[in-house]
LUMROVO-316366 format. One record per residue: x, y, z of N, C-alpha, C in turn; residue number from 0. Coordinates in steps of 0.02 Angstrom, whole numbers, m for minus. Example, Ala and Ser with C-alpha at 12.3 -4.5 7.8 and 13.67 -1.06 7.14 Angstrom:
BEGIN
PT; 660; m284; 390; 615; m225; 390; 660; m165; 390; 0
PT; 642; m112; 354; 684; m53; 357; 645; 2; 394; 1
This chain:
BEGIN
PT; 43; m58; 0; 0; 0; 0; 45; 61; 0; 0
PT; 32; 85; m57; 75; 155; m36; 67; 208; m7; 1
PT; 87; 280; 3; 66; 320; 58; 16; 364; 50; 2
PT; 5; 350; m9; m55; 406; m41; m101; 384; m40; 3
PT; m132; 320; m50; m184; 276; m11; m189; 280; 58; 4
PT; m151; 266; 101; m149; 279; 176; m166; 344; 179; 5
PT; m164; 391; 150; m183; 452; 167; m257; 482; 140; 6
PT; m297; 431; 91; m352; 439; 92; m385; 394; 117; 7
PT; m362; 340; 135; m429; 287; 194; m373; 280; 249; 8
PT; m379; 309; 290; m345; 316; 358; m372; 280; 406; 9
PT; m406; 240; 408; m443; 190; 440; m426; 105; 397; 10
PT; m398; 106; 326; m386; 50; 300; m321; 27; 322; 11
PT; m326; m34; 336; m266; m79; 365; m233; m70; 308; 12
PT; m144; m78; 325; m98; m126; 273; m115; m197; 242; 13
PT; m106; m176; 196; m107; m235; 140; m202; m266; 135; 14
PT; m257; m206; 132; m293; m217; 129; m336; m133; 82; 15
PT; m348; m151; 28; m367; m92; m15; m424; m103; m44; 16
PT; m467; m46; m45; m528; m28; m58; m528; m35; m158; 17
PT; m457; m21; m177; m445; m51; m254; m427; m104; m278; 18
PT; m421; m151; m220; m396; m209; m238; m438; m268; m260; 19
PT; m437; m306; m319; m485; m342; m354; m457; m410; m364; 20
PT; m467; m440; m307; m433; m520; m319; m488; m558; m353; 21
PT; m458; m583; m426; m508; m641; m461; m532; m707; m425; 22
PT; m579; m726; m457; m602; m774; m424; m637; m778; m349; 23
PT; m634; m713; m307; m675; m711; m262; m723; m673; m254; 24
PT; m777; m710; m242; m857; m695; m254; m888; m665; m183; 25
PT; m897; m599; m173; m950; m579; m114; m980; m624; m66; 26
PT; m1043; m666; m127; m1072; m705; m112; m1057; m764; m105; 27
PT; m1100; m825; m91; m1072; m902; m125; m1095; m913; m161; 28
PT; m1074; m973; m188; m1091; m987; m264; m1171; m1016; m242; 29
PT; m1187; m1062; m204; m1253; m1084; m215; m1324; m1029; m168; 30
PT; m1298; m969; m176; m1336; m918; m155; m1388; m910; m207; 31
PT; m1364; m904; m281; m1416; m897; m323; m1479; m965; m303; 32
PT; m1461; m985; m330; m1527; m1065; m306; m1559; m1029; m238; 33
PT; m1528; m1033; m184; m1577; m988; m124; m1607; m948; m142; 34
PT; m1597; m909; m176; m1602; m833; m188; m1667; m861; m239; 35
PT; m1663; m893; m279; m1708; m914; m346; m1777; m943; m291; 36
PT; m1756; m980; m270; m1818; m1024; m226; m1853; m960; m183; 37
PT; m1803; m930; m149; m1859; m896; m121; m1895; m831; m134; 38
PT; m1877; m826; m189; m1900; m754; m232; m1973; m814; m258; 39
PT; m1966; m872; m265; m2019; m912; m306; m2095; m939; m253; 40
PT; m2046; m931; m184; m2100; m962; m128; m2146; m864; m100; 41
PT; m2097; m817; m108; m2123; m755; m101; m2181; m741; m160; 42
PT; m2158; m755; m220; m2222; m742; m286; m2288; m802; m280; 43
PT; m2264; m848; m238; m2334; m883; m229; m2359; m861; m188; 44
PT; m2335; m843; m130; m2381; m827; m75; m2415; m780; m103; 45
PT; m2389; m714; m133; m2429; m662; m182; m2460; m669; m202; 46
PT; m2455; m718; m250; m2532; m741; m291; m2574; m784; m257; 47
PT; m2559; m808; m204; m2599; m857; m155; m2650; m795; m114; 48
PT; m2610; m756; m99; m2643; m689; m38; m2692; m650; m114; 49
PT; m2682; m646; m148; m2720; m625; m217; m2780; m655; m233; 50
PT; m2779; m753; m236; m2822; m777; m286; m2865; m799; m203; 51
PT; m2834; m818; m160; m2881; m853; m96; m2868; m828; m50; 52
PT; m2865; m770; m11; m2860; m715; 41; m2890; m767; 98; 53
PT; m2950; m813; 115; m2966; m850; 162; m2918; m886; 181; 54
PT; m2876; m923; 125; m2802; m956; 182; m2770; m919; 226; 55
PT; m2743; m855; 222; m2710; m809; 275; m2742; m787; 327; 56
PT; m2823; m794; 340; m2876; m778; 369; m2870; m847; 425; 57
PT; m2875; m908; 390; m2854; m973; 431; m2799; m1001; 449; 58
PT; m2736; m964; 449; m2679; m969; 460; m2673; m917; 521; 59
PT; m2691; m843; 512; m2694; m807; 562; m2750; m851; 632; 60
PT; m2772; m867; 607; m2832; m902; 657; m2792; m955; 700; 61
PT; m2765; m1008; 640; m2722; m1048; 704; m2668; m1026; 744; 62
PT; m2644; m972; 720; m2586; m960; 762; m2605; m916; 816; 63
PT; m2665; m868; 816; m2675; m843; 848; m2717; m898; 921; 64
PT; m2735; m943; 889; m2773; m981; 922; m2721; m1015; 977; 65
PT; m2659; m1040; 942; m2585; m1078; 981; m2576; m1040; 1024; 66
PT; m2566; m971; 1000; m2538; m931; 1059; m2573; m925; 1116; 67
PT; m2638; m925; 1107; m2674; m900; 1145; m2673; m968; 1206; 68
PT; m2661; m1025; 1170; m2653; m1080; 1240; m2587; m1075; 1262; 69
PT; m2551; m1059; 1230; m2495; m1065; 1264; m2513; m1022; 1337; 70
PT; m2519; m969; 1322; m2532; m904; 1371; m2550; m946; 1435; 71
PT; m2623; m975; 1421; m2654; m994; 1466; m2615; m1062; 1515; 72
């Protein structure tokens, strides 16, 4: 790192740079997409589920509210 970098990120460690672009390493992981795919796919059903039959979320709120409510007790 040279000193002219150190002198604009003054908080960046040695041998660690905000320009530095090592190949081959990914942010993410590789099998993030597939997660990422599935649950963007289980979010657009529920959408169209809360869309085409609004009474399932009506009976879902019901049982859970119903669980809780024994637990309480």
């Amino acid at each position: 790192m040279t000193q002219q970098v150190r002198d604009k990120e003054p908080e960046t460690t040695v041998g660690a740079s905000a320009d530095t672009d090592v190949p081959g390493r990914d942010v993410t992981p590789r099998g993030s997409r597939l997660l990422e795919l599935l649950g963007l796919t289980l979010v657009a059903g529920a959408g169209v589920l809360f869309v085409v039959r609004p009474d399932f979320y009506e009976a879902g709120a019901h049982i859970i509210a119903t669980r809780a409510a024994s637990l309480v007790h």
